[in-house]
N, C-alpha and C positions, 0 to 999 in steps of 0.2 A: 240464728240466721245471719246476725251482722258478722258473726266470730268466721261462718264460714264463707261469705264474701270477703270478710279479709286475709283467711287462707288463702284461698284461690287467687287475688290477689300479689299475695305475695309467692304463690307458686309460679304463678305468670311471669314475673320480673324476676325472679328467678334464671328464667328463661331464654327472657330478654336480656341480662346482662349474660350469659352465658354463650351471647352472638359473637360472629366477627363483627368487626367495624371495619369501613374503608375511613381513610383519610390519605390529605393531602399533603406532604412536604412542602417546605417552603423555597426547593427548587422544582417545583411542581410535579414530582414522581407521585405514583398514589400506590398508596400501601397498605398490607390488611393488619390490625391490632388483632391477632389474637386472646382469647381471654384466659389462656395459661402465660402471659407477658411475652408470650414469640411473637414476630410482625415477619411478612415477607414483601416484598415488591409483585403489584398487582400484575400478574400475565398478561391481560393484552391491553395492558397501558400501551400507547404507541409512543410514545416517548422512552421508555425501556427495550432496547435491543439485544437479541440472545446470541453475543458473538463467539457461544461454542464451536467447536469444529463441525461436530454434528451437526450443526443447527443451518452452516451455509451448505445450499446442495454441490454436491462433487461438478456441475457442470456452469456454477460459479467462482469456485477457486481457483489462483494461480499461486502457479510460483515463479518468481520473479527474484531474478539471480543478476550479479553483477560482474561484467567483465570488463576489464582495464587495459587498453594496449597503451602502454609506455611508450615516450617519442623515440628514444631508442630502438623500439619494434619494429617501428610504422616505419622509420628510415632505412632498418634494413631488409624487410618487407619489400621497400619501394625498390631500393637499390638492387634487390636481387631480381624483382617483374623487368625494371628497365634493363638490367644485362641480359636478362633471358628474349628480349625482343632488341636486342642487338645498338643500345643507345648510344650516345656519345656522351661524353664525362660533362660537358657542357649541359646537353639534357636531361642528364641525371642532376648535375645542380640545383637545376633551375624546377625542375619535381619537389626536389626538398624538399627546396622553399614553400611549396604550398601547403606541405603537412603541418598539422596546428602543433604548436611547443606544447603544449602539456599531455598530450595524447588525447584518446578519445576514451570515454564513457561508457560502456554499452549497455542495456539493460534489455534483458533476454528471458525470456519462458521458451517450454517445450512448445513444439505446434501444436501441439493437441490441446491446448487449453488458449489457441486465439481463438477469438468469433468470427471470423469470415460475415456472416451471414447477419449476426445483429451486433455488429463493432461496440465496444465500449471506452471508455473515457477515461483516461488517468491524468494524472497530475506531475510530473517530473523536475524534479526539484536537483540542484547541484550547487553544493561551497565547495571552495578551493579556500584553506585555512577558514576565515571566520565570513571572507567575502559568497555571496549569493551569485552565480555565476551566470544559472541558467534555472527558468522556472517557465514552466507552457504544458497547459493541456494539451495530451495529443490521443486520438481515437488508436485504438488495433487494429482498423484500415489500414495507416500507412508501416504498419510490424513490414521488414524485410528480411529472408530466411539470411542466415549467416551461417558460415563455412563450414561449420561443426553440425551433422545431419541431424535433423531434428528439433534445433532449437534456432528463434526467430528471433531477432531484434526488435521490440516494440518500439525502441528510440537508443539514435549513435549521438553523443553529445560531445562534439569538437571543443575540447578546453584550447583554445588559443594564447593562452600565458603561462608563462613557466610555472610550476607548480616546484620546481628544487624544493624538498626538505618540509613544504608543505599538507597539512593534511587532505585527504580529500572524502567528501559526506556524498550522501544520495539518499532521497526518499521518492518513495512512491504511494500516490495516496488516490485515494475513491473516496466516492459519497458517506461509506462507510469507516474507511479506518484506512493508516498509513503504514508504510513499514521503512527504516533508516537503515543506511549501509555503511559503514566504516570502508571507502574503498579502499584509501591508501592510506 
């Protein structure tokens, strides 16, 4: 009788060492030990995010693209609106001057992917070389369509200082994750 209580016994723990285990990491992820020595990251830890492509729905995705007018542009841009409404060389000067020296910034998605209806929030970040230029949260409320059919400005960001020979960065970031741009 003892011999077979301590089969059954050991048939049992058998059993039981034959489980997963949860445990904790010591950056708090919880993960399972398998008992063939594989472990994976526990699914609905919420601390673990599935930032596959699949995983965000299509009617949260953007894409966000970056376009750069040169001060160069934007001056003859300007100087060819003010000849065509018949300016004088005086007021075309003095237009110049208001355009920013490093050009503007643009950061663009197609329409079809702003929220009108429940705006979201990004983060807009700009260096000009290693300086921090411009950084502000701004909603897809204030996106403005821009000239090219189809696609919106979320945000125009006036570089005011020369940028000669300098590099220029851009990122955009949410709750979730960021993305960096090489502009120039």
């Amino acid at each position: 009788m003892m011999k077979r209580i301590l089969g059954l016994g050991l048939f049992l723990s058998a059993f039981a060492f034959a489980e997963d285990i949860s445990a904790t990491t010591s950056n708090g992820s919880v993960v399972i030990l398998h008992d063939n020595g594989r472990w994976e990251y526990y699914n609905n830890n919420s601390k673990v995010r599935d930032i596959r492509e699949s995983a965000i729905p299509k009617d949260m995705q953007t894409t966000v693209s970056i376009e750069y007018e040169s001060p160069e542009k934007l001056r003859k841009d300007m100087r060819m609106r003010m000849d065509a409404d018949f300016a004088t060389e005086e007021e075309i000067k003095d237009s110049l001057r208001t355009l920013p020296a490093g050009g503007i910034v643009h950061f663009a998605v197609p329409e079809s992917q702003v929220h009108r209806g429940n705006p979201r929030t990004f983060t807009y970040t700009v260096w000009v070389g290693k300086k921090q230029v411009y950084k502000a949260p701004v909603s897809e409320s204030q996106a403005v369509p821009s000239e090219t059919a189809g696609v919106t400005y979320l945000l125009s960001v006036p570089l005011h200082s020369k940028v000669k020979g300098k590099s220029i960065k851009a990122r955009v970031e949410d709750a979730y994750s960021s993305i960096d741009f090489d502009v120039r």
